[in-house]
VODO-245565 format. One record per residue (C-alpha): x, y, z; residue in three letters; residue number from 1. Coordinates in steps of 0.5 Angstrom, whole numbers, plus 2048, in hexadecimal, padded with zeros to 3 digits. Each point is the difference from the previous one (the first is absolute). Layout:
// residues N
{X: X | Y: Y | Z: Z | type: ALA | seq: NUM} $
...
***
This chain:
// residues 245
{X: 89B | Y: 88A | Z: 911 | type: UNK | seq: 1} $
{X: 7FA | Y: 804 | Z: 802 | type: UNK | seq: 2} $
{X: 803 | Y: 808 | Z: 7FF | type: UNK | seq: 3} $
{X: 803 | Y: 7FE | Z: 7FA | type: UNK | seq: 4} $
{X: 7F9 | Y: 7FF | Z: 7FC | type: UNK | seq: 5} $
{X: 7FE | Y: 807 | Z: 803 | type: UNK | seq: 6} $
{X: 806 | Y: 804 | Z: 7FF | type: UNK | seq: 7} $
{X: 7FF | Y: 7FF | Z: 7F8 | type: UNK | seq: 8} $
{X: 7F9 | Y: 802 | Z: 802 | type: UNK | seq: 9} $
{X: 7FF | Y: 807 | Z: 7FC | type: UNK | seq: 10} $
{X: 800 | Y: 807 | Z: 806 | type: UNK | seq: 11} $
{X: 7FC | Y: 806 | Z: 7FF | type: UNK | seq: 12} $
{X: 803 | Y: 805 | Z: 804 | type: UNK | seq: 13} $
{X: 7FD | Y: 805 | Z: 804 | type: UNK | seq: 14} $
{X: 803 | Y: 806 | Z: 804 | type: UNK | seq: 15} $
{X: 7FD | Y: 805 | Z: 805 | type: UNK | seq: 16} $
{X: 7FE | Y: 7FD | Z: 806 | type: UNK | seq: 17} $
{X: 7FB | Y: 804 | Z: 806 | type: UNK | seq: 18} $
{X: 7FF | Y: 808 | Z: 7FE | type: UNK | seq: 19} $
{X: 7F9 | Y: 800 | Z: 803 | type: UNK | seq: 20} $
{X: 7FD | Y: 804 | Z: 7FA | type: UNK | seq: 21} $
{X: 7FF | Y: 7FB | Z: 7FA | type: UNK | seq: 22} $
{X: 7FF | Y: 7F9 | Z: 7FD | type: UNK | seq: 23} $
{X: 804 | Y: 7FF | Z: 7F9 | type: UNK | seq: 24} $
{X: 801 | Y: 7F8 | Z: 7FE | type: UNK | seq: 25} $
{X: 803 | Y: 7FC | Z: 7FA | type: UNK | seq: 26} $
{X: 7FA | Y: 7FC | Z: 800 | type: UNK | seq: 27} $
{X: 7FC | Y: 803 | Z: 7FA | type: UNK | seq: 28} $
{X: 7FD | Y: 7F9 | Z: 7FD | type: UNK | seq: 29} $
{X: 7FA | Y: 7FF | Z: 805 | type: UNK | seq: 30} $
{X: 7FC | Y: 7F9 | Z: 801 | type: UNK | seq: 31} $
{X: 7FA | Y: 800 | Z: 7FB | type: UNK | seq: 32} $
{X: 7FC | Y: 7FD | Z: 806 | type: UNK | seq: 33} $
{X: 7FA | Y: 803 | Z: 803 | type: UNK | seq: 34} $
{X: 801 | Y: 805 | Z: 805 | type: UNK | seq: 35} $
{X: 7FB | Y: 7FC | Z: 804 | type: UNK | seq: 36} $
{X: 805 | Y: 7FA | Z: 802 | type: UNK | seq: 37} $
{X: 802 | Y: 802 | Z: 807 | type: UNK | seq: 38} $
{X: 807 | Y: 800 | Z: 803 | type: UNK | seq: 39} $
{X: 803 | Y: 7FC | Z: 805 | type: UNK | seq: 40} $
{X: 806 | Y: 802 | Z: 804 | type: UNK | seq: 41} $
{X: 803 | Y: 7FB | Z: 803 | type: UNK | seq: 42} $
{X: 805 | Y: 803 | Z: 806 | type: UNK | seq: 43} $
{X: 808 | Y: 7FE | Z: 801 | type: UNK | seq: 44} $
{X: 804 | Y: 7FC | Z: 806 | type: UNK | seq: 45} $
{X: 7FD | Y: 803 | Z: 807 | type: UNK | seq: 46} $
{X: 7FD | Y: 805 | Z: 7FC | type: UNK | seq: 47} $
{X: 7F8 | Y: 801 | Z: 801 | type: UNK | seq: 48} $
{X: 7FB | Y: 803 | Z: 7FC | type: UNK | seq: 49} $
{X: 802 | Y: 807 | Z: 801 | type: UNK | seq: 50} $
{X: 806 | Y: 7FF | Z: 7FD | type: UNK | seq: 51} $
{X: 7FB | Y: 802 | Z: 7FA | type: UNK | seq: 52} $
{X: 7FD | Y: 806 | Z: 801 | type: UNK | seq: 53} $
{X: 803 | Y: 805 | Z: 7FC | type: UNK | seq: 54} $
{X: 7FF | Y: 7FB | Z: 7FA | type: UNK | seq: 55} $
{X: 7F9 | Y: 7FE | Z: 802 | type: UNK | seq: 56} $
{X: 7FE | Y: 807 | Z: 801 | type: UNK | seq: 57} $
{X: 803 | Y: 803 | Z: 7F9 | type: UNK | seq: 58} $
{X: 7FD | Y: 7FA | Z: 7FD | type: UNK | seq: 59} $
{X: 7F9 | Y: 800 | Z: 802 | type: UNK | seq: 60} $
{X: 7FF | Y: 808 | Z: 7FE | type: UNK | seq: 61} $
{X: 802 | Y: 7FD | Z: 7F9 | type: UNK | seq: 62} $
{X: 7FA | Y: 7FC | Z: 801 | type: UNK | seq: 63} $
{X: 802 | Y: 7F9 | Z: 801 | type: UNK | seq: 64} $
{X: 7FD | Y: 7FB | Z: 805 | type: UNK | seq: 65} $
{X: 806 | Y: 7FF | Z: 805 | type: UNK | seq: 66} $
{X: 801 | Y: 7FB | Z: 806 | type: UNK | seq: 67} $
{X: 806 | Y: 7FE | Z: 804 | type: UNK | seq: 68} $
{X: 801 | Y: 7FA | Z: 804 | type: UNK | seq: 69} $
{X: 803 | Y: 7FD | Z: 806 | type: UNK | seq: 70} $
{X: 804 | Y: 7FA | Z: 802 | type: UNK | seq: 71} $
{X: 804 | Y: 7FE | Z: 806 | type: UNK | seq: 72} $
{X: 809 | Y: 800 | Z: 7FE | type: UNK | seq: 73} $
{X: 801 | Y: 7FA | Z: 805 | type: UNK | seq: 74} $
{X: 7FE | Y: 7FA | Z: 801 | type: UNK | seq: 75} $
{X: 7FE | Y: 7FE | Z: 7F9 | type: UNK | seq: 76} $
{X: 803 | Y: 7FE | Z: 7F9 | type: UNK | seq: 77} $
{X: 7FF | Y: 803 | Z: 7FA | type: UNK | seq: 78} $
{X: 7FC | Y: 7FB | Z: 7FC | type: UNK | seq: 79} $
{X: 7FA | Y: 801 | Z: 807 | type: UNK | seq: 80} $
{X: 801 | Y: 807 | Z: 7FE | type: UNK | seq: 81} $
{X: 7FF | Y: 801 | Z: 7F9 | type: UNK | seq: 82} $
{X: 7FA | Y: 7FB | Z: 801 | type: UNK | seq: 83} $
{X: 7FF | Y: 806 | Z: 805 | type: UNK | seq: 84} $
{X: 800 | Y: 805 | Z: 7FA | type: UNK | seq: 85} $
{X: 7FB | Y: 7FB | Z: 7FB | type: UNK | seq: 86} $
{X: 7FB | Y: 800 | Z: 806 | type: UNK | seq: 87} $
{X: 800 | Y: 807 | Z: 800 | type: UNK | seq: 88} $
{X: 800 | Y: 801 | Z: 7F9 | type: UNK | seq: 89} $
{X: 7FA | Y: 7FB | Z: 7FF | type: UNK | seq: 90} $
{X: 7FD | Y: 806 | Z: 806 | type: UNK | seq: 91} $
{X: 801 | Y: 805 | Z: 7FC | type: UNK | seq: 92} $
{X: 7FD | Y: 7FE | Z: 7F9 | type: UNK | seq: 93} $
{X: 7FA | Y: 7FD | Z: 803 | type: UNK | seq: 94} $
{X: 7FF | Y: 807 | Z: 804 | type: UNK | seq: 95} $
{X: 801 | Y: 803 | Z: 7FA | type: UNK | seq: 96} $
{X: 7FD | Y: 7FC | Z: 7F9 | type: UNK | seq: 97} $
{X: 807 | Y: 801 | Z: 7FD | type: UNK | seq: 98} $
{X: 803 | Y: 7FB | Z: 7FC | type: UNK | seq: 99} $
{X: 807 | Y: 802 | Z: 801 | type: UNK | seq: 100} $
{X: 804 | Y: 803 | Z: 806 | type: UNK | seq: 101} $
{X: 806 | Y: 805 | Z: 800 | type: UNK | seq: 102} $
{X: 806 | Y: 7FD | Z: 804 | type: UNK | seq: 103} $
{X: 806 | Y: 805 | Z: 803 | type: UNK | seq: 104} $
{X: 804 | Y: 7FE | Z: 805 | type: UNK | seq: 105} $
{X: 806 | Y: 803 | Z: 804 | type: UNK | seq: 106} $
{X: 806 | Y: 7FC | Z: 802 | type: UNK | seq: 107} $
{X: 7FE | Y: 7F8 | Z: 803 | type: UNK | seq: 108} $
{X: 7F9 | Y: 803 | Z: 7FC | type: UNK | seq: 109} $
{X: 802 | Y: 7FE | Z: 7FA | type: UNK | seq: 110} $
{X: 804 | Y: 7FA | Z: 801 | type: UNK | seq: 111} $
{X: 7F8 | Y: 7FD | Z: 804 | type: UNK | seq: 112} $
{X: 7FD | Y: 802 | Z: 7F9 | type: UNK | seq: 113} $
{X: 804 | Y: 7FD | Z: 7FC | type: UNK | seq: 114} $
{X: 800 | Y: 7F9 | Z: 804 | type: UNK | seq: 115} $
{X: 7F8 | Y: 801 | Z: 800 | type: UNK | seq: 116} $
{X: 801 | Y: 800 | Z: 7F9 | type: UNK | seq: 117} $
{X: 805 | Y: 7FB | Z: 7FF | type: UNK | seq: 118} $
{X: 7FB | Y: 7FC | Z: 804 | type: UNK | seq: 119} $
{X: 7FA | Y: 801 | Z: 7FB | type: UNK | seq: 120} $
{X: 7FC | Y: 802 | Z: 805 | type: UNK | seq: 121} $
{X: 7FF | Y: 807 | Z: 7FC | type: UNK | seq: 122} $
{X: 7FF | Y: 7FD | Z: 7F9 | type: UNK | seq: 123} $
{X: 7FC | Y: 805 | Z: 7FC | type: UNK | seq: 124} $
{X: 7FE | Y: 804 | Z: 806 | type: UNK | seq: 125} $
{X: 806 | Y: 805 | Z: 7FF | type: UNK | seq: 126} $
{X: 802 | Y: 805 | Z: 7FA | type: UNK | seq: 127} $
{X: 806 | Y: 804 | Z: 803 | type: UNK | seq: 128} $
{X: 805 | Y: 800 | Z: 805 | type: UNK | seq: 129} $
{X: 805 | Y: 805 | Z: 802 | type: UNK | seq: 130} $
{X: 805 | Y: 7FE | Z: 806 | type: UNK | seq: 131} $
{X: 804 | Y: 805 | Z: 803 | type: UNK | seq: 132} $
{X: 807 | Y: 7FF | Z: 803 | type: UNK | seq: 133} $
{X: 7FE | Y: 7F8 | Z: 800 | type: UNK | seq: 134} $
{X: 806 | Y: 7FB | Z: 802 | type: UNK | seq: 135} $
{X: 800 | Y: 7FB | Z: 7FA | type: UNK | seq: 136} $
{X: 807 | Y: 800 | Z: 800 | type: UNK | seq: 137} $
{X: 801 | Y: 800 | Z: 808 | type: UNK | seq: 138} $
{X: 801 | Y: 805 | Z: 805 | type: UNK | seq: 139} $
{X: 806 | Y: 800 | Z: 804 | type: UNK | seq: 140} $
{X: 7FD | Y: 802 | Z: 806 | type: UNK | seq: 141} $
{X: 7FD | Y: 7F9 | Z: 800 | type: UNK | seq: 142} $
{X: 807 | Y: 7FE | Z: 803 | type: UNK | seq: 143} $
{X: 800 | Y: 804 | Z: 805 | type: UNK | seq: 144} $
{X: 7F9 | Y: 800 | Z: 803 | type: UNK | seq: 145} $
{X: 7FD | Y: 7FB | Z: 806 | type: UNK | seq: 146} $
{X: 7FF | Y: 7F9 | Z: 7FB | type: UNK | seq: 147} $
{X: 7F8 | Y: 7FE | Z: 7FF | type: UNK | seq: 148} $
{X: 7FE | Y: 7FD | Z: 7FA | type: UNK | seq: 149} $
{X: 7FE | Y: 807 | Z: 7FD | type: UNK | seq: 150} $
{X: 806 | Y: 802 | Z: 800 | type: UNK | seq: 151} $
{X: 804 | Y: 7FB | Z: 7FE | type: UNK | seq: 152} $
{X: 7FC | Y: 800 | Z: 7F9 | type: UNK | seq: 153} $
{X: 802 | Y: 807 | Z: 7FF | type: UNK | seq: 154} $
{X: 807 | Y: 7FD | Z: 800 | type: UNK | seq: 155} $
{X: 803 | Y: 800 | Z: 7F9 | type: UNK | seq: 156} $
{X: 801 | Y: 7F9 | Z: 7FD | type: UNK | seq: 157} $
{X: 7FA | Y: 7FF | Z: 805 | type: UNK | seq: 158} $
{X: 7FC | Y: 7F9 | Z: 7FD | type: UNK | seq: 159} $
{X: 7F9 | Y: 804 | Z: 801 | type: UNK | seq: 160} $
{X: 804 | Y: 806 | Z: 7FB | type: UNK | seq: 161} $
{X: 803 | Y: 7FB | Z: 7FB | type: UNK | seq: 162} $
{X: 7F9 | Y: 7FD | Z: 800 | type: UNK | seq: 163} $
{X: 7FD | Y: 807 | Z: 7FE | type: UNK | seq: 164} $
{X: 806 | Y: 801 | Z: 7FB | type: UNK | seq: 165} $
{X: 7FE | Y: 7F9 | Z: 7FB | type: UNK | seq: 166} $
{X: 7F9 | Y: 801 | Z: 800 | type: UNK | seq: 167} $
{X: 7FE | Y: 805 | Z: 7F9 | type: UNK | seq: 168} $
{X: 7FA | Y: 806 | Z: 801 | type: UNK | seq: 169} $
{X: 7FA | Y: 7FE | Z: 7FE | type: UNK | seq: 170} $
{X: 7FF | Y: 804 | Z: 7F9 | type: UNK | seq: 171} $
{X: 7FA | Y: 803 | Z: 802 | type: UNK | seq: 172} $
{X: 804 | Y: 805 | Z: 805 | type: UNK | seq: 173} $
{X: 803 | Y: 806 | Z: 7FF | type: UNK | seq: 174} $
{X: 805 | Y: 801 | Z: 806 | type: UNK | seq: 175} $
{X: 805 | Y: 807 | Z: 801 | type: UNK | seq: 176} $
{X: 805 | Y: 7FF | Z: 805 | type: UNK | seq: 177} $
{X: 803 | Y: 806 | Z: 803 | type: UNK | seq: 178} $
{X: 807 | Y: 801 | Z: 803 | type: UNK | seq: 179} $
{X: 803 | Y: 805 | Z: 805 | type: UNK | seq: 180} $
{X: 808 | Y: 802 | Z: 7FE | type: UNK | seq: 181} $
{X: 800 | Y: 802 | Z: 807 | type: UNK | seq: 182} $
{X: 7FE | Y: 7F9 | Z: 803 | type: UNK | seq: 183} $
{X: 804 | Y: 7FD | Z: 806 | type: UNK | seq: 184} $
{X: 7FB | Y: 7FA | Z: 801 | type: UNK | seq: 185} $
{X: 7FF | Y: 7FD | Z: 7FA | type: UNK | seq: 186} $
{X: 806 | Y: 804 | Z: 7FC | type: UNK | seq: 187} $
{X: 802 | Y: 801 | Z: 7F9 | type: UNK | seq: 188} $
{X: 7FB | Y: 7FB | Z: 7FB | type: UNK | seq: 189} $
{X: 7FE | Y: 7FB | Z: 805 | type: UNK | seq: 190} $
{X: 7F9 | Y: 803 | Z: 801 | type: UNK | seq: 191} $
{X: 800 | Y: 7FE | Z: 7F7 | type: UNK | seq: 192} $
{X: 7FC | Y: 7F9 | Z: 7FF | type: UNK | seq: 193} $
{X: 804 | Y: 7FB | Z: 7FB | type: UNK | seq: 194} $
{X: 7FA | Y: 801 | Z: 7FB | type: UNK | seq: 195} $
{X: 802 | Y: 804 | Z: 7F9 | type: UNK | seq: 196} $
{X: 7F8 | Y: 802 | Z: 800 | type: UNK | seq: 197} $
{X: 801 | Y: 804 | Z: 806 | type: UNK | seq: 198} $
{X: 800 | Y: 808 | Z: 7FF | type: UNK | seq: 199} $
{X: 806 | Y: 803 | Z: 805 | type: UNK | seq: 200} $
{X: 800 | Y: 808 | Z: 803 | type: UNK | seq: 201} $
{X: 806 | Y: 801 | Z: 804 | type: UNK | seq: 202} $
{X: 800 | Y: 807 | Z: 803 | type: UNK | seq: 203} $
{X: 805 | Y: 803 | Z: 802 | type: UNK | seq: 204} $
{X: 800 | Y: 805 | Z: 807 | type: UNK | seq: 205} $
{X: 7FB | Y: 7FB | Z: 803 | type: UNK | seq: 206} $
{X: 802 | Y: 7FA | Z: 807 | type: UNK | seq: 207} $
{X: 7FC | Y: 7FA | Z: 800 | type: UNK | seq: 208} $
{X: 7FB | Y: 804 | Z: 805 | type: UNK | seq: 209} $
{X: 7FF | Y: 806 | Z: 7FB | type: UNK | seq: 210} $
{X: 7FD | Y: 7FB | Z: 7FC | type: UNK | seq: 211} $
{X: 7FA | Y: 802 | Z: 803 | type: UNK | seq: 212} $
{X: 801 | Y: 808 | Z: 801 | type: UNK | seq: 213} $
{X: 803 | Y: 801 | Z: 7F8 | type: UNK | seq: 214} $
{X: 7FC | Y: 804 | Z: 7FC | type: UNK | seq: 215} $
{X: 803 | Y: 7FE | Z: 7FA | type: UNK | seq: 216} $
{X: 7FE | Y: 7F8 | Z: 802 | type: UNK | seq: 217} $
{X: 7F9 | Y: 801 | Z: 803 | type: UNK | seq: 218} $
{X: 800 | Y: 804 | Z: 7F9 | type: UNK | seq: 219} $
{X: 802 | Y: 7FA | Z: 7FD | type: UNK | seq: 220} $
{X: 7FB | Y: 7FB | Z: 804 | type: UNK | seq: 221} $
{X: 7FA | Y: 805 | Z: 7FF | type: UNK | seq: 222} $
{X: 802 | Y: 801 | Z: 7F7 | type: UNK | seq: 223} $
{X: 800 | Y: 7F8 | Z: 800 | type: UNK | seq: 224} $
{X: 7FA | Y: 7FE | Z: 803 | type: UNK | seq: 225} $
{X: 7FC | Y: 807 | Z: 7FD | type: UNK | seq: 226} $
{X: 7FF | Y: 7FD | Z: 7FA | type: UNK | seq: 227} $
{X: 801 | Y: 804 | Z: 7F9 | type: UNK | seq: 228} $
{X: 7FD | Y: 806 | Z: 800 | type: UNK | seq: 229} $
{X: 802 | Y: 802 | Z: 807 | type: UNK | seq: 230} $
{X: 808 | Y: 800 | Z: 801 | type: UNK | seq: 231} $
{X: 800 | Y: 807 | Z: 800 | type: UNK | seq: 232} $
{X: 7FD | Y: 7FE | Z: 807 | type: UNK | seq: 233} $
{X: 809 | Y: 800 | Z: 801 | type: UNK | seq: 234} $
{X: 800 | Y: 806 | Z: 7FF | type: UNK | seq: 235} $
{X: 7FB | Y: 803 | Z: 805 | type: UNK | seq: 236} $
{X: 802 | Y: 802 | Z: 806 | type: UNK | seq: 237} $
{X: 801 | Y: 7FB | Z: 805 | type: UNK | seq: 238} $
{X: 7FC | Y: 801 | Z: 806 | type: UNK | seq: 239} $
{X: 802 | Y: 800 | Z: 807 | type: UNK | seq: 240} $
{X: 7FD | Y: 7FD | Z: 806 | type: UNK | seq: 241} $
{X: 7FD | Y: 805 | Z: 804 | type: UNK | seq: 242} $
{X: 804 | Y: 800 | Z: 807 | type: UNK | seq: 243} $
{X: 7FD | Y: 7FF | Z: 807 | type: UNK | seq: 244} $
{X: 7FD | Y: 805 | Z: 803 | type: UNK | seq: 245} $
***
């Protein structure tokens, strides 16, 4: 059973949800990798670029190299999106000169990166990934919602799903998977992969949305990609987005 490999898979539990005012995270072993290595955000089902920005903007005042891509929800699969997601990654470092690339992915987000992954198409180009709420044990509203060949694979059990469960990390990646207690969408440890080297958060007062406003989780996402020597970056002041005028 997928779940019954996740649900062995060790928590760190973290309370406190949106107080607006500051950043604490759990995440105090940060990547030795060079700050230099940009971010790729990689956006959920129907969700768009902007779903990022609270994250975005916190990350690049740390001083980190952030971009965000795009892709249709409809009309494709997961393997054409994933080969999507290598095609902007190969962008991304021939723009940049980095060698490696940060991958962070909201809910469908993170089941397209790891396809990509599964696939080969990132080999030695990635350094860590951290998924948000993503559906590796399925979703229950994939049941529920008009049928297309994205959202069946989002069905627990899916072929697609079974696929991601059987096929190892590679060793040279560090991935961090974050859980909301709160979660409808992919509730309880469905958002949790399979593999024992995957490093869990779950935060409590957080849905599958707040994932992306939290400060206790963007604190986590910047302490892991900061690098040693900057996971006080978690306990500064999360920046808001300045509002319209």
């Amino acid at each position: 059973m997928m779940m019954s490999a996740a649900a062995m898979t060790p928590l760190r539990l973290v309370s406190g949800g949106f107080d607006g005012e500051t950043i604490s995270s759990p995440c105090v072993e940060a990547l030795t990798a060079p700050r230099t290595r940009p971010v790729l955000l990689v956006h959920g089902f129907a969700g768009t670029k902007s779903s990022w920005a609270l994250v975005e903007h916190n990350l690049r005042l740390r001083g980190l190299t952030v971009e965000a891509m795009s892709y249709p929800p409809a009309g494709t699969s997961v393997a054409q999106l994933a080969d999507r997601l290598a095609a902007e990654v190969d962008r991304v470092l021939s723009r940049t000169g980095a060698d490696k690339v940060h991958l962070v992915g909201h809910s469908l987000g993170g089941v397209l990166i790891a396809q990509a992954i599964a696939d080969g198409r990132l080999d030695g180009r990635v350094d860590a990934v951290i998924t948000l709420g993503s559906p590796f044990g399925g979703s229950p509203w994939a049941n529920l919602l008009p049928v297309n060949e994205i959202v069946r694979a989002l069905r627990h059990g899916s072929p697609v799903l079974r696929r991601l469960e059987s096929i190892p990390l590679p060793d040279s990646v560090r991935w961090v998977s974050m859980t909301a207690a709160l979660d409808i969408i992919v509730p309880g440890l469905r958002s949790v992969p399979s593999h024992d080297q995957v490093e869990t958060f779950r935060f409590d007062g957080v849905g599958h949305l707040g994932l992306l406003l939290s400060p206790q989780v963007i604190g986590c996402i910047a302490a892991t990609l900061c690098g040693h020597g900057t996971t006080r970056a978690a306990e500064a002041p999360m920046a808001l987005l300045p509002s319209a005028s």
